[in-house]
N, CA, C and O atoms as CSV, one atom per row, in Angstrom:
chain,resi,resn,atom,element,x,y,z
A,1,UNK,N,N,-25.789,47.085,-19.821
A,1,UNK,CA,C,-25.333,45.814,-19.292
A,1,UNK,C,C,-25.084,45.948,-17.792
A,1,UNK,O,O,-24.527,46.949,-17.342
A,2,UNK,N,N,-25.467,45.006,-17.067
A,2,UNK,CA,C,-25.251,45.169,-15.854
A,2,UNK,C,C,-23.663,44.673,-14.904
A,2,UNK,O,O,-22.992,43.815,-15.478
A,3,UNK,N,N,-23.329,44.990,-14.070
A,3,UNK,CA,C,-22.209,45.470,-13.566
A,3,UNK,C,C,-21.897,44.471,-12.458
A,3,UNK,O,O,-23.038,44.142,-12.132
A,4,UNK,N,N,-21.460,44.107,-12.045
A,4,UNK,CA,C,-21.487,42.885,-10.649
A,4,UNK,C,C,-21.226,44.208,-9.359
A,4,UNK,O,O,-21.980,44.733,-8.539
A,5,UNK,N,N,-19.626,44.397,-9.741
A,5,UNK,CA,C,-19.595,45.466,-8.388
A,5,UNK,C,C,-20.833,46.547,-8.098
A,5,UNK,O,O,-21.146,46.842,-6.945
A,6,UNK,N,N,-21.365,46.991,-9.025
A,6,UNK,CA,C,-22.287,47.901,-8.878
A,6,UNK,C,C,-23.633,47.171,-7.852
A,6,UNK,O,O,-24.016,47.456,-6.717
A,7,UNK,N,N,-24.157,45.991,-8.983
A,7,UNK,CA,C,-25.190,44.984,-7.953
A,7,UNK,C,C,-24.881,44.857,-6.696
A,7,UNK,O,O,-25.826,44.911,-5.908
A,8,UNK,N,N,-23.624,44.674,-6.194
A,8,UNK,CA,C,-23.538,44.057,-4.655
A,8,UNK,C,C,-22.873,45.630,-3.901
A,8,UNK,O,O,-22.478,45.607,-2.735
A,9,UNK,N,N,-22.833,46.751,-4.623
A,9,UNK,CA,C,-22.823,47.135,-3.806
A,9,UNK,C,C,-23.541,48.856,-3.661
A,9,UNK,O,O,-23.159,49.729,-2.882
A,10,UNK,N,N,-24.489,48.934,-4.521
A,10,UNK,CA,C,-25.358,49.544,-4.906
A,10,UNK,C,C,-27.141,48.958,-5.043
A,10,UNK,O,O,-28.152,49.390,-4.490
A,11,UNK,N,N,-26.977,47.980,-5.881
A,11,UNK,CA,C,-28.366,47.934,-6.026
A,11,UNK,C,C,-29.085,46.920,-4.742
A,11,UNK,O,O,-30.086,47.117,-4.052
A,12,UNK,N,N,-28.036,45.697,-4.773
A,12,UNK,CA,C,-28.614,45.214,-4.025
A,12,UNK,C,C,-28.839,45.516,-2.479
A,12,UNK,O,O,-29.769,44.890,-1.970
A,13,UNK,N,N,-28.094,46.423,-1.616
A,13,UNK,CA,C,-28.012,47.235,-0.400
A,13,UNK,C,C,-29.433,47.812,-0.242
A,13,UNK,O,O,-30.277,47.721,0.650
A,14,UNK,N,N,-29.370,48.704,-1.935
A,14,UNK,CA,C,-31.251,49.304,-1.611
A,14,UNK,C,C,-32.140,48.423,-1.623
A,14,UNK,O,O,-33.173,48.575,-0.970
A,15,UNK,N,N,-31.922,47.389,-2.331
A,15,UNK,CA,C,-33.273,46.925,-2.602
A,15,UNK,C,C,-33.556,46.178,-0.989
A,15,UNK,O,O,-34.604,46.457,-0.407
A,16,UNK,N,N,-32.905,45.567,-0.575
A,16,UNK,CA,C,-32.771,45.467,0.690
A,16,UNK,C,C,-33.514,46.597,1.939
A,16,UNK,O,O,-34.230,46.360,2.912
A,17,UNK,N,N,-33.130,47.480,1.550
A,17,UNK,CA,C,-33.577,48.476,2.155
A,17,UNK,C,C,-35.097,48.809,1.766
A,17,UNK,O,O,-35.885,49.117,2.660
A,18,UNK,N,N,-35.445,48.755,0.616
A,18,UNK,CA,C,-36.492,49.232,0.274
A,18,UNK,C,C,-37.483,48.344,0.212
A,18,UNK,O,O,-38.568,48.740,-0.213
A,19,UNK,N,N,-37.310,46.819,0.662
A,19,UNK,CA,C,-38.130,45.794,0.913
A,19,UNK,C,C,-37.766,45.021,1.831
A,19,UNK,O,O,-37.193,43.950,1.627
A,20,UNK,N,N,-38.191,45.687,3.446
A,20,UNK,CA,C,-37.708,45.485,4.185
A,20,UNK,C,C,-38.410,44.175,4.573
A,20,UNK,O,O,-38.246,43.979,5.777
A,21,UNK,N,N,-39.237,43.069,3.903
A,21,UNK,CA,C,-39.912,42.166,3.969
A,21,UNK,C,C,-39.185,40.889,3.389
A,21,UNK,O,O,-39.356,39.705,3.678
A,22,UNK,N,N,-38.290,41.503,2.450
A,22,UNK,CA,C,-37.022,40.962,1.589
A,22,UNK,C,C,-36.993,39.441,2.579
A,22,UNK,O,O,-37.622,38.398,2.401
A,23,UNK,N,N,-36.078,39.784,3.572
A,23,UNK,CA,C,-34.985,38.740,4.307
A,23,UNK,C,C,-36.368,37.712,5.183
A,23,UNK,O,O,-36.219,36.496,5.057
A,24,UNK,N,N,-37.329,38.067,5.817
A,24,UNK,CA,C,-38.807,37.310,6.007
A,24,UNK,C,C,-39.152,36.568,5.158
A,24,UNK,O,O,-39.647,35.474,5.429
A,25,UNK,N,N,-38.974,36.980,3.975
A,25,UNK,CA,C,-40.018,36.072,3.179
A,25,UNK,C,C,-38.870,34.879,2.445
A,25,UNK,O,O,-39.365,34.022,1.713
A,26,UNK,N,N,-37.512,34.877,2.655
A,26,UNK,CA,C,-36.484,33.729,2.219
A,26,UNK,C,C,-35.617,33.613,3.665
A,26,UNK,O,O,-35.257,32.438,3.747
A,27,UNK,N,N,-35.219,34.251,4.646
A,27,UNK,CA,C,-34.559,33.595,5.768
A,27,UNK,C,C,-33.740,32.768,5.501
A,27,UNK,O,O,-33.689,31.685,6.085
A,28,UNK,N,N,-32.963,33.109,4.591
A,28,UNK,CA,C,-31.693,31.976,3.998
A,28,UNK,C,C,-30.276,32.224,4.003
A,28,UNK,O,O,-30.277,33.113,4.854
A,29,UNK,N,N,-29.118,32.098,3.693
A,29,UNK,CA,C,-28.192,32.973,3.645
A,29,UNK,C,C,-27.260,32.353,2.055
A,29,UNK,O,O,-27.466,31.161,1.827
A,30,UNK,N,N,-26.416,33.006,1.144
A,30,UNK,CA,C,-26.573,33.260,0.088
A,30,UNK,C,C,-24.407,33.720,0.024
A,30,UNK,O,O,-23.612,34.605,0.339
A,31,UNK,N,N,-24.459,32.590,-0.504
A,31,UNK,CA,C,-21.978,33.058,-1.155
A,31,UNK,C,C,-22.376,32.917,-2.607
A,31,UNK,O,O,-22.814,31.899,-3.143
A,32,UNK,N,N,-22.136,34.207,-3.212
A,32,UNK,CA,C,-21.787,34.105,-4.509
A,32,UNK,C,C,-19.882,34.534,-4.400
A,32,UNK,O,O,-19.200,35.255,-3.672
A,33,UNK,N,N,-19.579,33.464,-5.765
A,33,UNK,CA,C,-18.830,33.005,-6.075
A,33,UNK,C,C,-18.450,33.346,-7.951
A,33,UNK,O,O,-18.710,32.703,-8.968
A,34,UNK,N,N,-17.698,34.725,-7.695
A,34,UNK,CA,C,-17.952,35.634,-8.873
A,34,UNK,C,C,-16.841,35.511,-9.750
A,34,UNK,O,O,-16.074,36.449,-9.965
A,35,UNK,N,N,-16.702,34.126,-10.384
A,35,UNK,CA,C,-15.142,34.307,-10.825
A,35,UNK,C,C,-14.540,35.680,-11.958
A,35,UNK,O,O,-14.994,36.131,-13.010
A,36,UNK,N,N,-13.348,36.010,-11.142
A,36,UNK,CA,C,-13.131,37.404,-12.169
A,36,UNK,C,C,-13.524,38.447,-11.686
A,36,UNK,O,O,-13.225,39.517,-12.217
A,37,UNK,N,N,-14.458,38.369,-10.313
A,37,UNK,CA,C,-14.540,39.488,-9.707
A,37,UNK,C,C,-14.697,39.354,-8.366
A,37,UNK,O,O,-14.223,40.312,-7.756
A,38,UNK,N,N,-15.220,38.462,-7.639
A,38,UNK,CA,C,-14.430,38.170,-6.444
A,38,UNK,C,C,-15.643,37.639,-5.341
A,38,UNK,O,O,-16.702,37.507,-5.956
A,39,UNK,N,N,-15.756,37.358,-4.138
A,39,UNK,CA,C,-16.807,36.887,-3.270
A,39,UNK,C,C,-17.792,37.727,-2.438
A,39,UNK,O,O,-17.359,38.630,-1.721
A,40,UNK,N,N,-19.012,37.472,-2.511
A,40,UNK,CA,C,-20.023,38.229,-1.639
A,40,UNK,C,C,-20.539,37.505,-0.955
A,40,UNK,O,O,-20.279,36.305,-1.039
A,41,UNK,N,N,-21.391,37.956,-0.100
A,41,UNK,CA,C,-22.421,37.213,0.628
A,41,UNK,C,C,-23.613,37.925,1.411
A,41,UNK,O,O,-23.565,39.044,1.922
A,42,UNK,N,N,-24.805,36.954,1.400
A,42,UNK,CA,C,-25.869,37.350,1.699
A,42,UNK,C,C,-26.638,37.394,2.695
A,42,UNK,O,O,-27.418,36.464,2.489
A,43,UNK,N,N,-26.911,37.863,3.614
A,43,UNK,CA,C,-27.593,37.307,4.545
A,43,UNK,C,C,-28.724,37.312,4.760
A,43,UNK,O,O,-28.811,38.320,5.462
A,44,UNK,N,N,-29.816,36.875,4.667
A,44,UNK,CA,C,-31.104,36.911,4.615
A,44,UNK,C,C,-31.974,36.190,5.590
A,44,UNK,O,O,-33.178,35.990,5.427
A,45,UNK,N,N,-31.250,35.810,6.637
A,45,UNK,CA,C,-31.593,35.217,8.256
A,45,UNK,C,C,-32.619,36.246,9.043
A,45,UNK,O,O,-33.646,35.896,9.624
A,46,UNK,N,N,-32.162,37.462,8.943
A,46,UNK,CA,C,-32.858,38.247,10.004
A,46,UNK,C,C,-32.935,39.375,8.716
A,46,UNK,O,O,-32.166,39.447,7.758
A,47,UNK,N,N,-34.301,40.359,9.066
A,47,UNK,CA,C,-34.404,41.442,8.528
A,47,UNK,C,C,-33.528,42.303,9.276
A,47,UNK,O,O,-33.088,42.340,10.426
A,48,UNK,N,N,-33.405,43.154,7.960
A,48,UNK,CA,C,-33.615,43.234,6.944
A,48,UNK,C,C,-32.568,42.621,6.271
A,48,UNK,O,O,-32.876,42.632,5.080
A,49,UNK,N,N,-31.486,42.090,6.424
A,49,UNK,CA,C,-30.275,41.075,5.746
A,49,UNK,C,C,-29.211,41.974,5.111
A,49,UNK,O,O,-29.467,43.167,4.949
A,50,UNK,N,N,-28.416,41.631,4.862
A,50,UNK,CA,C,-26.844,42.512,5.266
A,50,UNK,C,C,-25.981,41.893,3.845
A,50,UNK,O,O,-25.553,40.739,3.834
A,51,UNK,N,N,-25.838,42.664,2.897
A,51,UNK,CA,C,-24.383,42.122,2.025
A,51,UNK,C,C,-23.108,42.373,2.303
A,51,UNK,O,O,-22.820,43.325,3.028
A,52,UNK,N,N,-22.251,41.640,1.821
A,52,UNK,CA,C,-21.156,42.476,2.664
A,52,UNK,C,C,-19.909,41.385,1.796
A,52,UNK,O,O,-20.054,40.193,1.524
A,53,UNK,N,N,-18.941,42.099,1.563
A,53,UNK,CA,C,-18.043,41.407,0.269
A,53,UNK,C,C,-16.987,40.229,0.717
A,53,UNK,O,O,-16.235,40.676,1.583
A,54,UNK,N,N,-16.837,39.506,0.544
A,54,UNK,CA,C,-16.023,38.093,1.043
A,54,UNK,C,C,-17.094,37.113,1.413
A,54,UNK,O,O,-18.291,37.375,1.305
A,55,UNK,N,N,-16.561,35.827,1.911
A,55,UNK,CA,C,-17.010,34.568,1.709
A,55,UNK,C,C,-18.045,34.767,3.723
A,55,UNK,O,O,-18.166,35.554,4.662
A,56,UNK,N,N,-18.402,33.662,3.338
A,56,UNK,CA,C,-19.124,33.855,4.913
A,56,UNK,C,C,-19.256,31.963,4.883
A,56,UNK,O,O,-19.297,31.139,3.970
A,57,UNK,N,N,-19.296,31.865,6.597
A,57,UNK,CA,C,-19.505,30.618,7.192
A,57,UNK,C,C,-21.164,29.853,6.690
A,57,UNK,O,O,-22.278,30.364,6.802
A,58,UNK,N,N,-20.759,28.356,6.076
A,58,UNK,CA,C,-21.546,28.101,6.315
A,58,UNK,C,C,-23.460,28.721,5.917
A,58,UNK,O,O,-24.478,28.827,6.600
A,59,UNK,N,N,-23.091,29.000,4.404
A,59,UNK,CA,C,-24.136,29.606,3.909
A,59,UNK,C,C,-24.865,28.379,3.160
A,59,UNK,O,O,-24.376,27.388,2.618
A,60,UNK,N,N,-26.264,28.808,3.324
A,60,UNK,CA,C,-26.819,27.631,2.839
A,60,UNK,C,C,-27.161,27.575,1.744
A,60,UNK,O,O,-27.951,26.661,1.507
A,61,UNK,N,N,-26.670,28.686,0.302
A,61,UNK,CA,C,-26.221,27.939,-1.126
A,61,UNK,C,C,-25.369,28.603,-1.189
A,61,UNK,O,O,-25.327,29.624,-0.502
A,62,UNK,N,N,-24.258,28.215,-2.146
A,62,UNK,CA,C,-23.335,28.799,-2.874
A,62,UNK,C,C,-23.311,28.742,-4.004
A,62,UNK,O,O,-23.160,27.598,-4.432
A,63,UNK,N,N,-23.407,29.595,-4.807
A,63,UNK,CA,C,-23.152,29.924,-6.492
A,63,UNK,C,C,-21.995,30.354,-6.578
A,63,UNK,O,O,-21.270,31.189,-6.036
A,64,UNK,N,N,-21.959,29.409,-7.589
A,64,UNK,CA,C,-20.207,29.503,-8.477
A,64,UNK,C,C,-19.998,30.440,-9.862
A,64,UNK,O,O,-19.086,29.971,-10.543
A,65,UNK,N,N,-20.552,31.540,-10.403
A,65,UNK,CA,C,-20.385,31.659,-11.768
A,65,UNK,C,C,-19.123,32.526,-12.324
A,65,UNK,O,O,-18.178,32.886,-11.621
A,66,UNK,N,N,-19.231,32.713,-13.285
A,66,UNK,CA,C,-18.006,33.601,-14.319
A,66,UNK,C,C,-18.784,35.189,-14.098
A,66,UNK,O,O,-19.943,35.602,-14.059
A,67,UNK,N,N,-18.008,35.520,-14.034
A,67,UNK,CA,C,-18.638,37.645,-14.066
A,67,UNK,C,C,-19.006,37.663,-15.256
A,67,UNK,O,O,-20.028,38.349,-15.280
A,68,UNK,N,N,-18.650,37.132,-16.755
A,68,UNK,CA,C,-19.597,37.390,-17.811
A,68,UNK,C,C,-21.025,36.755,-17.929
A,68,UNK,O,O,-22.047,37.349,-18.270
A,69,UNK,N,N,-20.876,35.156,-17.508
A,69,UNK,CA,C,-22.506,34.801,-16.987
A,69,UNK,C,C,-22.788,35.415,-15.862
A,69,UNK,O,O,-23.879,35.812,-16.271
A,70,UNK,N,N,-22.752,35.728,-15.064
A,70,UNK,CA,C,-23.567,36.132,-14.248
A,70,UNK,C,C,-24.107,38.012,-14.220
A,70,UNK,O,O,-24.710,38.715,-13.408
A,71,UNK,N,N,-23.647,38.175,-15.229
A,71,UNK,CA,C,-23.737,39.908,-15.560
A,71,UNK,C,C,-24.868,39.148,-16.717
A,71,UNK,O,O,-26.014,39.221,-16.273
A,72,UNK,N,N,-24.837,38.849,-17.300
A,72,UNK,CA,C,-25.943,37.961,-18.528
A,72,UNK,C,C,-27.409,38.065,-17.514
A,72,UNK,O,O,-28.456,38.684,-17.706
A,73,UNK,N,N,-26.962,37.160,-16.358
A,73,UNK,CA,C,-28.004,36.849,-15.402
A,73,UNK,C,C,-28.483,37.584,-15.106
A,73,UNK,O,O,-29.710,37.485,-15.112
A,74,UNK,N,N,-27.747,39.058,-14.556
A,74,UNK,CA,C,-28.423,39.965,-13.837
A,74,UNK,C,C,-29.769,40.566,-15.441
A,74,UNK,O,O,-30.979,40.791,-15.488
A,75,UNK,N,N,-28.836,40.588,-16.276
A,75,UNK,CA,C,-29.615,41.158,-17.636
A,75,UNK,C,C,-30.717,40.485,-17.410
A,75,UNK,O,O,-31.674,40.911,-16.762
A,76,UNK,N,N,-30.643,39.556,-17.862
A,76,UNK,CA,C,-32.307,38.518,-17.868
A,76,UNK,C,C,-31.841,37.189,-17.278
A,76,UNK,O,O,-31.166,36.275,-17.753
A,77,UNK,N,N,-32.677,37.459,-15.557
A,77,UNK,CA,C,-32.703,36.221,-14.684
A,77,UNK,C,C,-33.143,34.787,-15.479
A,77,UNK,O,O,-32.801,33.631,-15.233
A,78,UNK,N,N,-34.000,35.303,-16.487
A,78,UNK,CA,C,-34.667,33.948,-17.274
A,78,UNK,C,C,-33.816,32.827,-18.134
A,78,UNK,O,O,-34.083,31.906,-18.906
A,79,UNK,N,N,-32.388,33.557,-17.438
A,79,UNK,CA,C,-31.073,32.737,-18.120
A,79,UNK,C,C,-30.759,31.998,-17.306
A,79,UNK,O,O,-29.797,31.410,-17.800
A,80,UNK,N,N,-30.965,31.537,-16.149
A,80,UNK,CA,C,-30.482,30.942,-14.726
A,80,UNK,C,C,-30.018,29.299,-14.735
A,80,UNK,O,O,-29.137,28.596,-14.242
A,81,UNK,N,N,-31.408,29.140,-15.782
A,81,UNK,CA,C,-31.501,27.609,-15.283
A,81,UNK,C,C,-30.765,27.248,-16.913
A,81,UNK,O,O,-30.383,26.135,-17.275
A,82,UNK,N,N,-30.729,28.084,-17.439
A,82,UNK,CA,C,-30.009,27.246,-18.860
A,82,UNK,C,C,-28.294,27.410,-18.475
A,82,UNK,O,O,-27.431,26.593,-18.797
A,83,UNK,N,N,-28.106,28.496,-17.819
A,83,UNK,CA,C,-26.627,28.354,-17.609
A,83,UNK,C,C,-26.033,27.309,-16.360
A,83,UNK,O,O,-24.911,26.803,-16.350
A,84,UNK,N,N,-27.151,27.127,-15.273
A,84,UNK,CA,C,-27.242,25.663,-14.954
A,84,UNK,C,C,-27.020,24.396,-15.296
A,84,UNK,O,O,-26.128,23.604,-14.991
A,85,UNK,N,N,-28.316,24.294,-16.229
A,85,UNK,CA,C,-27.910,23.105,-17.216
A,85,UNK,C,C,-26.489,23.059,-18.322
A,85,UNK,O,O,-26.113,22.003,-18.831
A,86,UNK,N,N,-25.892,24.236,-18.539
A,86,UNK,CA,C,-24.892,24.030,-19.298
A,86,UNK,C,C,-23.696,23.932,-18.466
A,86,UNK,O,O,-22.659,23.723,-19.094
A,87,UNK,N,N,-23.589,24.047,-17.032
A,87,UNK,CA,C,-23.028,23.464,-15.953
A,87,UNK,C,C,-22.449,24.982,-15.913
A,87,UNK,O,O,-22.059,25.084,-14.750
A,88,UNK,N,N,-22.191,26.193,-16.556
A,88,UNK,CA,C,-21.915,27.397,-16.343
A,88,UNK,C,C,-22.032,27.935,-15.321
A,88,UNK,O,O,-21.430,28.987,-15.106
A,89,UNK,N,N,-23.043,27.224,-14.173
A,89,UNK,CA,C,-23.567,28.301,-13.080
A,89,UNK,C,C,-23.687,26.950,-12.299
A,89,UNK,O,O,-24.232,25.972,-12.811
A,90,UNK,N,N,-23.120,26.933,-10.956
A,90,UNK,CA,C,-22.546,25.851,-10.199
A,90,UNK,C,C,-23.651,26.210,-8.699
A,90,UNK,O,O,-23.568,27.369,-8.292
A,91,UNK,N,N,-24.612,25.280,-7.939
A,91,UNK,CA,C,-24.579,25.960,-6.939
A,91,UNK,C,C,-24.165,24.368,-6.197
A,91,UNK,O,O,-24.186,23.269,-6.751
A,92,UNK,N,N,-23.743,24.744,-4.566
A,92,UNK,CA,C,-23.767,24.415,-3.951
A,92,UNK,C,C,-24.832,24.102,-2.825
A,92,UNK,O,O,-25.813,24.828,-2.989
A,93,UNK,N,N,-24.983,23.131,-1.565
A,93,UNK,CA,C,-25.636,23.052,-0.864
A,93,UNK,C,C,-27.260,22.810,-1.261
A,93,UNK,O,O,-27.604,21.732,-1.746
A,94,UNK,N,N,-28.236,23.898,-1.016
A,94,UNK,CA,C,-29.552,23.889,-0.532
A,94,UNK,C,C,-30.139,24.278,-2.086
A,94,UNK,O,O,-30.536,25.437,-1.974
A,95,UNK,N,N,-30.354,23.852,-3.390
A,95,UNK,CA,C,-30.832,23.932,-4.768
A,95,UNK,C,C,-32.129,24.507,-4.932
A,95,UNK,O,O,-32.455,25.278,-5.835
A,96,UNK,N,N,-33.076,23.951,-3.711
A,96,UNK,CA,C,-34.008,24.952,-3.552
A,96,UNK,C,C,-33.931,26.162,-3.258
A,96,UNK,O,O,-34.752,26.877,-3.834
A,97,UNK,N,N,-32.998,26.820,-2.327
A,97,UNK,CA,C,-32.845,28.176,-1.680
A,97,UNK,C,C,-32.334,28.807,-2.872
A,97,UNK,O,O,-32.743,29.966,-2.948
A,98,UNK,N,N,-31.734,28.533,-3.643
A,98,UNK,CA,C,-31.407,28.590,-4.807
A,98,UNK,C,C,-32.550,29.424,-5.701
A,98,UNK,O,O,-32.354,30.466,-6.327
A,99,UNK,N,N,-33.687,28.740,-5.596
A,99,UNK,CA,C,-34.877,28.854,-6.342
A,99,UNK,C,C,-35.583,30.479,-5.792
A,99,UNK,O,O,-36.374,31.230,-6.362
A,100,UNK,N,N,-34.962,30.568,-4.590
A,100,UNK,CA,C,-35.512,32.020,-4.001
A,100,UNK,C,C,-34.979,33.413,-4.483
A,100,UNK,O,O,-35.306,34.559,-4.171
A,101,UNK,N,N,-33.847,32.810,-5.536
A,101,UNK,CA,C,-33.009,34.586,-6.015
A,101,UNK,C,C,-33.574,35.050,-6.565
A,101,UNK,O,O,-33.530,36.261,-6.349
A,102,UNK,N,N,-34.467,34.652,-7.593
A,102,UNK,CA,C,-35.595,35.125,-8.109
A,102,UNK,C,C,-35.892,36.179,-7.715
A,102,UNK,O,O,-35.507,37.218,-8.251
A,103,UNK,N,N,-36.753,36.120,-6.542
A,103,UNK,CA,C,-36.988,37.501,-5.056
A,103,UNK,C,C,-36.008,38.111,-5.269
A,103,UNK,O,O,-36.460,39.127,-5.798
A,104,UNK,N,N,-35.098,38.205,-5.237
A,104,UNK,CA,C,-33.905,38.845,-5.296
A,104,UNK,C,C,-33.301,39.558,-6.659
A,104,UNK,O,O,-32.410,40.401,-6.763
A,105,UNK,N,N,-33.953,39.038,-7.469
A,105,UNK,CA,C,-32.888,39.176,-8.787
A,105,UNK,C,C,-34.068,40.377,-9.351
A,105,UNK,O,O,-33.788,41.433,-9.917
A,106,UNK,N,N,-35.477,39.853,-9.001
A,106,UNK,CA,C,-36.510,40.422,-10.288
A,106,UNK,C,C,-36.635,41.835,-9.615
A,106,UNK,O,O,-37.313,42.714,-10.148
């Protein structure tokens, strides 16, 4: 099962690193909103893009979820849009940019 603290501050750092094409190909910036475990954020403006734990200005989506959905999510991204529709998974702002975690998640 996958881990939230571990994702933001293990996996996702490398993967970052290891696709340094990552933050180019979405140029977006990214507040998750981890209830039960606490705030991150993304930056994906400039390569290679930077996580880094607390809330940030002015990001252009914000996701709202529970640490048990969103540990689900990390399991199988193909859960995204149903915990969406069951209003479980909240975003804010830009719904398309939204559509880019994908890149991110897979």
């Amino acid at each position: 099962m996958a881990d939230t603290l571990e994702f933001f501050a293990q996996y996702l750092p490398k993967k970052l690193t290891d696709n340094p094409g990552l933050a180019d190909s979405v140029k977006a910036s990214f507040m998750f909103e981890i209830t039960g475990a606490g705030t991150w954020s993304l930056d994906l403006s400039k390569a290679p893009g930077a996580v880094s734990e607390g809330p940030m200005e002015n990001p252009g989506v914000t996701i709202t979820v529970s640490k048990e959905d969103w540990e689900k999510l990390l399991d199988n991204p193909g859960v995204a849009m149903q915990l969406f529709m069951m209003q479980k998974l909240k975003v804010k702002g830009n719904v398309g940019l939204a559509m880019q975690l994908q890149k991110i998640l897979a």
